[in-house]
VMD Tcl script that draws the C-alpha trace (Angstrom):
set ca {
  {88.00 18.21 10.39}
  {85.00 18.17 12.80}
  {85.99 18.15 16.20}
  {84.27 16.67 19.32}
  {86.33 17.90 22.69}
  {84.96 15.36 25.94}
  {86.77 15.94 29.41}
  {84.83 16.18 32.80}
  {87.43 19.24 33.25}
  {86.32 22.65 31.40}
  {89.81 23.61 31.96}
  {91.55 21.41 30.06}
  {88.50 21.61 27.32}
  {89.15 25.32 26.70}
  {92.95 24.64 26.86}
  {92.75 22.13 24.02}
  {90.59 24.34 21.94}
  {92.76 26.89 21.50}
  {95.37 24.72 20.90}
  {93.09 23.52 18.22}
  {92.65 26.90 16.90}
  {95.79 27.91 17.18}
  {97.75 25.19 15.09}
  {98.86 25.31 11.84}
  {96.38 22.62 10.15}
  {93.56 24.39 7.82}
  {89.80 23.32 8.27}
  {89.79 22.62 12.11}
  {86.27 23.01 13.26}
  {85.43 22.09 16.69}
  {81.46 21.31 16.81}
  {81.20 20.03 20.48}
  {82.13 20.29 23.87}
  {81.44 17.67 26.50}
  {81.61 17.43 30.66}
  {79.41 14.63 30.84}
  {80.30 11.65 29.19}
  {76.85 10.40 28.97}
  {75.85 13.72 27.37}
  {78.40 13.46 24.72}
  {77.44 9.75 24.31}
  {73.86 10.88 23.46}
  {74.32 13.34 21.00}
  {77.51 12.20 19.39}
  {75.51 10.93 16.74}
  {73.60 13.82 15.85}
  {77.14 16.28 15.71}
  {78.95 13.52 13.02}
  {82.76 14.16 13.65}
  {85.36 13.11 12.17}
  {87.74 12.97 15.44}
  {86.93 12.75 19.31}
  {89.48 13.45 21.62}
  {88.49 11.85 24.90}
  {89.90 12.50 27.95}
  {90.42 8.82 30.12}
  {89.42 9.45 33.49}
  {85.99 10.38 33.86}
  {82.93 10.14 36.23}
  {79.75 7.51 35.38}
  {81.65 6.48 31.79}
  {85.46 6.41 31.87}
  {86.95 7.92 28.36}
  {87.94 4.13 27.14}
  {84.27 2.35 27.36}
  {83.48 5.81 25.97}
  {85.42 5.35 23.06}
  {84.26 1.59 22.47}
  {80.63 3.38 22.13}
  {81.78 5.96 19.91}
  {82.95 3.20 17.61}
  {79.96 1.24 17.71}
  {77.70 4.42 16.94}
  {80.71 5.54 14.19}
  {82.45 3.33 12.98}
  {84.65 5.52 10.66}
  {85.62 8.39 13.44}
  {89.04 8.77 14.54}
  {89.73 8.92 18.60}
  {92.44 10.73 20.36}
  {92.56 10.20 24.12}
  {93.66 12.40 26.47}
  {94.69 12.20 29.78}
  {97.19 12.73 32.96}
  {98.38 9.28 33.35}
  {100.32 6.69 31.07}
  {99.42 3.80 32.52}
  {95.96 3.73 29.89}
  {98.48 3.54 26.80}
  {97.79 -0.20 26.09}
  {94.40 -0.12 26.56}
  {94.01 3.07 24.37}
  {95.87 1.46 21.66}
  {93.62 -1.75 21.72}
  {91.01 0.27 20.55}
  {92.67 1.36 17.34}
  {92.86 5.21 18.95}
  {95.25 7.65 16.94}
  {97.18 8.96 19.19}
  {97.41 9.22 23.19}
  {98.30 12.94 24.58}
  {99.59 13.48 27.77}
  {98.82 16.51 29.48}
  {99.51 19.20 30.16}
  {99.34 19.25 26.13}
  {101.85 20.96 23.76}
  {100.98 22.70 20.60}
  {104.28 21.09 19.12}
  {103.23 17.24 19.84}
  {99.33 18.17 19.54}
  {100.32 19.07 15.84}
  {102.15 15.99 15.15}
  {98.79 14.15 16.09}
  {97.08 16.75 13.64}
  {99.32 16.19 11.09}
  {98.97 12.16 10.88}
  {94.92 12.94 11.54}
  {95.61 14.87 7.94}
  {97.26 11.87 6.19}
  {94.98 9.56 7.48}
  {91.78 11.91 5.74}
  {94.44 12.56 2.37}
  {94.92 9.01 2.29}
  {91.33 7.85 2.24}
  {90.15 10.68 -0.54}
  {93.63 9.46 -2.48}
  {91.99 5.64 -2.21}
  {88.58 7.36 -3.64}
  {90.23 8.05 -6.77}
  {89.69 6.17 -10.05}
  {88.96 2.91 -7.31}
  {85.56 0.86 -8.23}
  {82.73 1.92 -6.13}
  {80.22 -1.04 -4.38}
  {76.98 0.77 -4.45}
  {74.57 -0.38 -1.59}
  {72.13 2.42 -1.12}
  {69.27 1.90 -2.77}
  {70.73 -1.95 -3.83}
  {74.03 -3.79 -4.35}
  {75.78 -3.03 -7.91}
  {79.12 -1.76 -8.60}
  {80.29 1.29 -10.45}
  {83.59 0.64 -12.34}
  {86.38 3.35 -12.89}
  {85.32 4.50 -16.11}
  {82.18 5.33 -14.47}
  {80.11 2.18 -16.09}
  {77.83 0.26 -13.70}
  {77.27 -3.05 -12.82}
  {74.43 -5.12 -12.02}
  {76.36 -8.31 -10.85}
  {74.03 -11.33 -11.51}
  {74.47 -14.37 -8.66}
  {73.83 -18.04 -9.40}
  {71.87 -17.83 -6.29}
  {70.69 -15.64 -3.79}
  {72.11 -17.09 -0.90}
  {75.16 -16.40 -2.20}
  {74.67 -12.86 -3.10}
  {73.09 -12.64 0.76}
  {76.17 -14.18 2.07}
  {78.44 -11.54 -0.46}
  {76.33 -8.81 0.98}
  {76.68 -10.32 4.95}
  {80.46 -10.16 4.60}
  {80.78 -6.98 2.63}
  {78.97 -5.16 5.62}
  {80.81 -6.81 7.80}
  {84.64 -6.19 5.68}
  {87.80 -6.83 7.67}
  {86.32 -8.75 9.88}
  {86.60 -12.39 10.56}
  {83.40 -14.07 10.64}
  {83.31 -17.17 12.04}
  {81.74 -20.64 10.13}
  {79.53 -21.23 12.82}
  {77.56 -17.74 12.89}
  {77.23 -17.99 9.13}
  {75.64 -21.50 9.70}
  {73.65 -20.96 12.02}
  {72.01 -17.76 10.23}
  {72.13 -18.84 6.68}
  {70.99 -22.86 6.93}
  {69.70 -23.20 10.81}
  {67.74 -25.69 9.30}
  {70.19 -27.94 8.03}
  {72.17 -30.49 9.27}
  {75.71 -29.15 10.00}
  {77.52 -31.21 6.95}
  {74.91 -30.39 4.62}
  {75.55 -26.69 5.64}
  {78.87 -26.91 5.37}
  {78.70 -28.13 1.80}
  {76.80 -25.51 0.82}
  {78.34 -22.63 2.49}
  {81.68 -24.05 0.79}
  {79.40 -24.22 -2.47}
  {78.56 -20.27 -1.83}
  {81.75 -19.43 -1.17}
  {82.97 -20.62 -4.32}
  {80.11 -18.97 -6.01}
  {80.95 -15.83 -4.66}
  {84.55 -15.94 -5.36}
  {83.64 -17.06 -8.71}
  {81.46 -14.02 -9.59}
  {83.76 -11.52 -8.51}
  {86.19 -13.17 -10.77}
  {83.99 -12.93 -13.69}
  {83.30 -9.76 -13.49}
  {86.72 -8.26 -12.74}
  {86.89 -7.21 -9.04}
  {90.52 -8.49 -8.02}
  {90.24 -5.73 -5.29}
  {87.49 -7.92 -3.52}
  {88.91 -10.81 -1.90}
  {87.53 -13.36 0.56}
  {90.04 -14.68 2.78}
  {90.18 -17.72 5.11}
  {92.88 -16.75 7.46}
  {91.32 -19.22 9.82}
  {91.41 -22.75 7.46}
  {88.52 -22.12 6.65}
  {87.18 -21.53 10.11}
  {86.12 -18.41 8.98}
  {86.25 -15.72 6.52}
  {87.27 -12.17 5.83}
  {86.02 -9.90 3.04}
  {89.10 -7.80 2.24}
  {88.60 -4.39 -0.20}
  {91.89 -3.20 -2.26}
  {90.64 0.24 -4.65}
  {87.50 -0.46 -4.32}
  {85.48 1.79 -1.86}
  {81.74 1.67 -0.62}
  {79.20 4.52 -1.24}
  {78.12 4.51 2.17}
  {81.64 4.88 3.66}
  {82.30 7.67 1.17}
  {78.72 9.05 2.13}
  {79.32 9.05 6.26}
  {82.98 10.36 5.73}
  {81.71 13.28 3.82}
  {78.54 13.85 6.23}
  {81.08 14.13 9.07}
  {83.59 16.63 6.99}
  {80.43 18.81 6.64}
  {81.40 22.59 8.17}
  {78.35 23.97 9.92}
  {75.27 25.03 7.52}
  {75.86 28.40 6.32}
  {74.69 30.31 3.51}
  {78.56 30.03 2.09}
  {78.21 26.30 3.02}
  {74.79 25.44 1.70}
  {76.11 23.94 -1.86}
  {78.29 21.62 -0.07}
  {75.11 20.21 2.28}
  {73.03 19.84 -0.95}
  {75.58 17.73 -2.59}
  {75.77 15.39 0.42}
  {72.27 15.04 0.80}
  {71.79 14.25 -3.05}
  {74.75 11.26 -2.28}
  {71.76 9.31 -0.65}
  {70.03 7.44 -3.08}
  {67.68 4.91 -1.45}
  {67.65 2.58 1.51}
  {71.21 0.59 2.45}
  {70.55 -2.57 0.77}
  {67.28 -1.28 -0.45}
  {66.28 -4.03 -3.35}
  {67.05 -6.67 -0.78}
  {65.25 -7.83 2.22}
  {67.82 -8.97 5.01}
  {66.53 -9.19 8.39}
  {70.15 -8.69 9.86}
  {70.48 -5.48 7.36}
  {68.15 -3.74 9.10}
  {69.55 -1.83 12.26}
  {71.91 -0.66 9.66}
  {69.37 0.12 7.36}
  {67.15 2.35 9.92}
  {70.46 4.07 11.41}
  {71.55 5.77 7.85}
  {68.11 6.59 6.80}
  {67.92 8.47 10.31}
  {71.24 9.99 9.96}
  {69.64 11.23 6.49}
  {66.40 12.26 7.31}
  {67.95 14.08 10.33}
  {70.26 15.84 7.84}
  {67.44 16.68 5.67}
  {65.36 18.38 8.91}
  {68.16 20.60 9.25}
  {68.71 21.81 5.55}
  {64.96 21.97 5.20}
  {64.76 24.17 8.33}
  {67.81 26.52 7.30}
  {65.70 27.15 4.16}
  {62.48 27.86 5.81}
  {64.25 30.11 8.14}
  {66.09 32.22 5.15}
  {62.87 32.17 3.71}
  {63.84 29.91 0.65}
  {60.13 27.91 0.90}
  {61.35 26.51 -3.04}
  {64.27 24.96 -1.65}
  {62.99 23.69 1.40}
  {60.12 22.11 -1.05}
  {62.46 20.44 -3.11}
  {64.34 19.13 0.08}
  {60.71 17.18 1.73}
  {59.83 16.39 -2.00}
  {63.19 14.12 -2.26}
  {62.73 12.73 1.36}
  {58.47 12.12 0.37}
  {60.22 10.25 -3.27}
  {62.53 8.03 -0.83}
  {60.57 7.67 2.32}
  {56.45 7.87 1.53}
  {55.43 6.56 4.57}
  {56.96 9.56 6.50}
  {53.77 11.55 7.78}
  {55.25 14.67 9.10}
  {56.91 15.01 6.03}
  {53.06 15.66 4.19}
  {52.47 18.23 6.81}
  {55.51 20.08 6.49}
  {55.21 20.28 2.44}
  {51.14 21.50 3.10}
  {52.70 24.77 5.61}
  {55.34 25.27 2.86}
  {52.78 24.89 -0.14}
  {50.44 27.12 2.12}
  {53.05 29.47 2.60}
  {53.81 30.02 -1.48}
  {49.69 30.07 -1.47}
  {49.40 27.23 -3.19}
  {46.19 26.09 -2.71}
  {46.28 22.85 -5.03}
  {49.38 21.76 -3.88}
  {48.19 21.87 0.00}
  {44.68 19.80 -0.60}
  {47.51 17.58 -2.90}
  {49.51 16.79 -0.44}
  {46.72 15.91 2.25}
  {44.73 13.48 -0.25}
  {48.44 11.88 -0.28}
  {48.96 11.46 3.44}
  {45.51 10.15 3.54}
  {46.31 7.67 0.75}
  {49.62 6.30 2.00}
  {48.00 6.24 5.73}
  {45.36 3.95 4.63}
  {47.74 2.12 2.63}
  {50.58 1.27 4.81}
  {48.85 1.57 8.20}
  {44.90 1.51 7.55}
  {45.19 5.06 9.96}
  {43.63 8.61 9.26}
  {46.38 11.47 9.72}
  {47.54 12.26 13.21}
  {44.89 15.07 14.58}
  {47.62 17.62 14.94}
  {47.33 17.10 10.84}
  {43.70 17.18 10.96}
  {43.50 20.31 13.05}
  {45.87 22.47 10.71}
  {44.17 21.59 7.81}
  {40.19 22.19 9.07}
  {42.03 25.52 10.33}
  {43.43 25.99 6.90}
  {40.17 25.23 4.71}
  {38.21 27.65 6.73}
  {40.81 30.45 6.63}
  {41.01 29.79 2.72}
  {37.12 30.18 2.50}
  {37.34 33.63 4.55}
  {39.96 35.07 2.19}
  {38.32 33.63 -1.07}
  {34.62 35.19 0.29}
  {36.94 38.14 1.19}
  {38.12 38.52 -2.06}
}
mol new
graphics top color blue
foreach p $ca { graphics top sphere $p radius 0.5 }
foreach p [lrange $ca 0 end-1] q [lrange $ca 1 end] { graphics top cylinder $p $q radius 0.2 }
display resetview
């Protein structure tokens, strides 16, 4: 479990983490500790826990509106608020939080809260098991228990649009009107209707054929709106964050498990489909990727493992070709193995995808390096 610990009080911060420590519950790893609110708003992202416990009463952002941001940023984290006063139980609770602590905090009830934090992780690798898997990095197909995937085909694609608008946003009620208005805003509102009603049925139709009972589309609203509900059936990208977040910190005893992460990213969320309201999405995992890759590639260049590191940026440059600083970090790792070829290989590349993409030339940090480079290369080679 990866820990965040927020409370403007350093007291009760150090207090709680030996608390932490000392409980009975294996794999407690606390990976930050927050005064400022707006600090720990910043860089929550970055750290990836799996629980937050927030103290309530805090300067410039009070614990709860803290916790509504938390859930926006991660959606999958579980939040534990702490605090001195009762009268925030309610409010707590209305945010879906775990638990609510009262302090001063006792190991015995702290564990209690540790121990249902443990059921709730058991239970969601227990779902994992022999469930069907919706795949939507790199594109939407499904992966059956027996390990056989599925391309499902759609009658139409606004109906595999409209599958793919209400699978991202599952257990949620989306009302009739906001699908109108973003899938036929040019129609007239019967017309719509009709053929949201017609997509509907299409969708519920497909996942029939196919076999996925545990997808169901509910209207719990007469039709008002719907809900897209998931029994055994899991999404890669939920199993992907959960297991980011369960990461320990990146040692060499730790390494294996932070390669077999990274491999679990496959392409861009929703990546054979182009859905303008997919995108925030799509840019927030790849940058919660990339940002994962940085560090792995950087503990590798700092134990000196240039091969790994290599193969890291080579995956990221397969995946994301447009990224520049990638090229320049493969030509200093190339350069360092002495690889000549492979350095003037991977320049001609960032020149070629430049021009491509964004009719540039490489940034002149780039261009400096390498002019640097060629001319130490011809010393050593006259040298020689």
């Amino acid at each position: 479990m990866r820990i965040v610990l927020v409370d403007d009080e350093y007291l009760s911060i150090t207090r709680l983490k030996t608390l932490l420590e000392e409980s009975k519950v294996p794999g407690i790893e606390v990976v930050g500790e927050y005064t400022d609110s707006l600090k720990a708003m910043d860089e929550i992202q970055s750290l990836q826990p799996s629980i937050v416990f927030l103290d309530i009463v805090m300067p410039d952002m009070d614990g709860l509106a803290l916790g509504e941001k938390i859930q926006e940023l991660l959606p999958d984290v579980e939040i534990v608020f702490t605090t001195g006063f009762d009268q925030y139980a309610l409010d707590a609770f209305n945010l879906h939080a775990v638990d609510y602590l009262l302090k001063p905090i006792q190991i015995s009830r702290l564990e209690k809260t540790l121990d249902r934090l443990e059921q709730i992780n058991n239970k969601h690798k227990k779902s994992s098991r022999n469930s069907t898997i919706i795949n939507l990095f790199g594109g939407l197909r499904v992966v059956l228990p027996d390990g056989q995937t599925q391309i499902l085909k759609w009658r139409t694609s606004k109906a595999k649009e409209l599958f793919a608008y209400l699978l991202n946003h599952r257990d949620e009620i989306i009302y009739r009107d906001t699908i109108l208005e973003l899938f036929w805003p040019e129609s007239d509102r019967d017309k719509a209707s009709k053929q949201l009603y017609t997509a509907i049925y299409t969708i519920r139709q497909t996942l029939k054929n196919y076999g996925l009972e545990g997808v169901q589309i509910s209207s719990p609203l007469l039709n008002s709106g719907y809900k897209l509900l998931l029994e055994q059936t899991v999404v890669d990208v939920e199993q992907w964050l959960s297991s980011l977040k369960a990461l320990p910190s990146l040692e060499k005893s730790t390494v294996d498990q932070h390669e077999q992460v990274f491999q679990l990213y496959t392409g861009d969320y929703l990546g054979d489909c182009d859905y303008l309201w997919a995108e925030s999405e799509k840019e927030r995992l790849r940058r919660l990727w990339l940002h994962h890759a940085h560090q792995l590639s950087e503990f590798y260049i700092t134990n000196e493992n240039y091969s790994a590191a290599i193969k890291v940026q080579e995956t990221v440059q397969a995946l994301f070709a447009g990224e520049e600083e990638n090229y320049f970090i493969l030509m200093k790792l190339y350069d360092l193995l002495n690889n000549v070829a492979a350095v003037e290989e991977q320049y001609l590349l960032l020149k070629k995808a430049l021009q491509e993409h964004l009719a540039v030339e490489p940034s002149e940090e780039i261009e400096n390096w390498y002019k640097r480079w060629k001319q130490t290369n011809a010393l050593t080679h006259m040298n020689v």
